[in-house]
N, C-alpha and C positions, 0 to 999 in steps of 0.2 A: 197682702191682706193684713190688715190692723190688729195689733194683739188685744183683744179684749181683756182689760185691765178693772180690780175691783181697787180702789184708791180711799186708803185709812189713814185720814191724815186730818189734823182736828183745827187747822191753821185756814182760817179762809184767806189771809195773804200769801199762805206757801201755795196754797189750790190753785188761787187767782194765778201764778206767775209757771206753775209746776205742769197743770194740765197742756195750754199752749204749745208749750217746750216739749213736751214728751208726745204731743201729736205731731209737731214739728220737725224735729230731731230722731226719733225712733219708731216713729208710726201707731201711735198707743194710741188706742180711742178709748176711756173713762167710761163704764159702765155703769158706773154706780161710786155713791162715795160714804164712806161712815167715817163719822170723828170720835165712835167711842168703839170699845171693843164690842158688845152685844149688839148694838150698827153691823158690825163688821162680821162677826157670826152667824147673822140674819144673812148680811149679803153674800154671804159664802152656801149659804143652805139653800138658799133661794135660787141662784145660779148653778149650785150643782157643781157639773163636769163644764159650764158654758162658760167660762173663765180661763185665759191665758196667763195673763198674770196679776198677782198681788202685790201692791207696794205698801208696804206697812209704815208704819211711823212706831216708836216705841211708845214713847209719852203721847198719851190719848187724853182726852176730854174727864172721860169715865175709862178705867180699867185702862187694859196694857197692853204693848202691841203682843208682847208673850204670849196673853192667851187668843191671840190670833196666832199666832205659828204654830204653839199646840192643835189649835183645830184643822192645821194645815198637814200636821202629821202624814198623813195618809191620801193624800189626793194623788188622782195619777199621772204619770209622769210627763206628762203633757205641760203641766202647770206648772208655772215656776213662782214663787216666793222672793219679794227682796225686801230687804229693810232698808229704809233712809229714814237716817236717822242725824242729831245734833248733836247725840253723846254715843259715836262709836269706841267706849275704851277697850280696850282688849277683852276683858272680864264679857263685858255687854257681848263683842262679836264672838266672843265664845258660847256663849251661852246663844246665841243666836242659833248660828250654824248646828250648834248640838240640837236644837226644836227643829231643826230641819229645814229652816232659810238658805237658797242658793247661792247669798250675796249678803254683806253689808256694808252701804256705802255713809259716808259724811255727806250730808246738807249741802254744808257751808264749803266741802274743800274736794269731794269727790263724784259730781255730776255727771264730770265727762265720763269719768269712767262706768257710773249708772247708768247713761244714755249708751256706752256701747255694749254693753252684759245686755240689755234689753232688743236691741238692734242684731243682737249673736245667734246664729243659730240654735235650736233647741232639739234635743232629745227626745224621740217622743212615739 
């Protein structure tokens, strides 16, 4: 079964190339997609508990993937959060993981290992 995935990602050539790849590779079918953060907090309120998972982008359009993991705070454990992102420095994945992201991976250098966090089984 497909993880229903909400996709914040403000890049329509990262979409175009990312979506594919992640129904391909990890079974993710894209429910929906925001390129700003208020996009993204819509599609989280809107969905509810009907969301498997989030892949955030940090740098957004409008606003920041942060105050998407803040509004992730609290969702139940079903749901997984991950960032990919182009500037994972330490500071950043610290600050990630402390908002409560399960994962964060590099763009440009850490896919493989995004496609298989997503493919892992889940807690729930």
């Amino acid at each position: 079964m497909p993880l229903t995935t909400i996709l914040v990602e403000d890049s329509e050539t990262i979409r175009a190339n990312l979506i594919p790849a992640m129904a391909e590779l990890a079974d993710i079918e894209v429910i929906t997609i925001a390129e700003t953060a208020s996009e993204a907090l819509l599609a989280l309120e809107q969905h509810g508990v009907g969301w498997d998972l989030a892949v955030v982008d940090l740098f957004l359009r409008e606003g920041s993937g942060l105050t998407v993991l803040r509004a992730c705070q609290n969702r139940p454990s079903h749901q997984n959060v991950v960032v990919l992102t182009n500037y994972p420095t330490p500071e950043m994945r610290r600050r990630c993981l402390a908002l409560g992201a399960d994962a964060v991976f590099d763009k440009s250098t850490e896919l493989e290992a995004f496609f298989a966090h997503c493919r892992s089984p889940r807690s729930g």
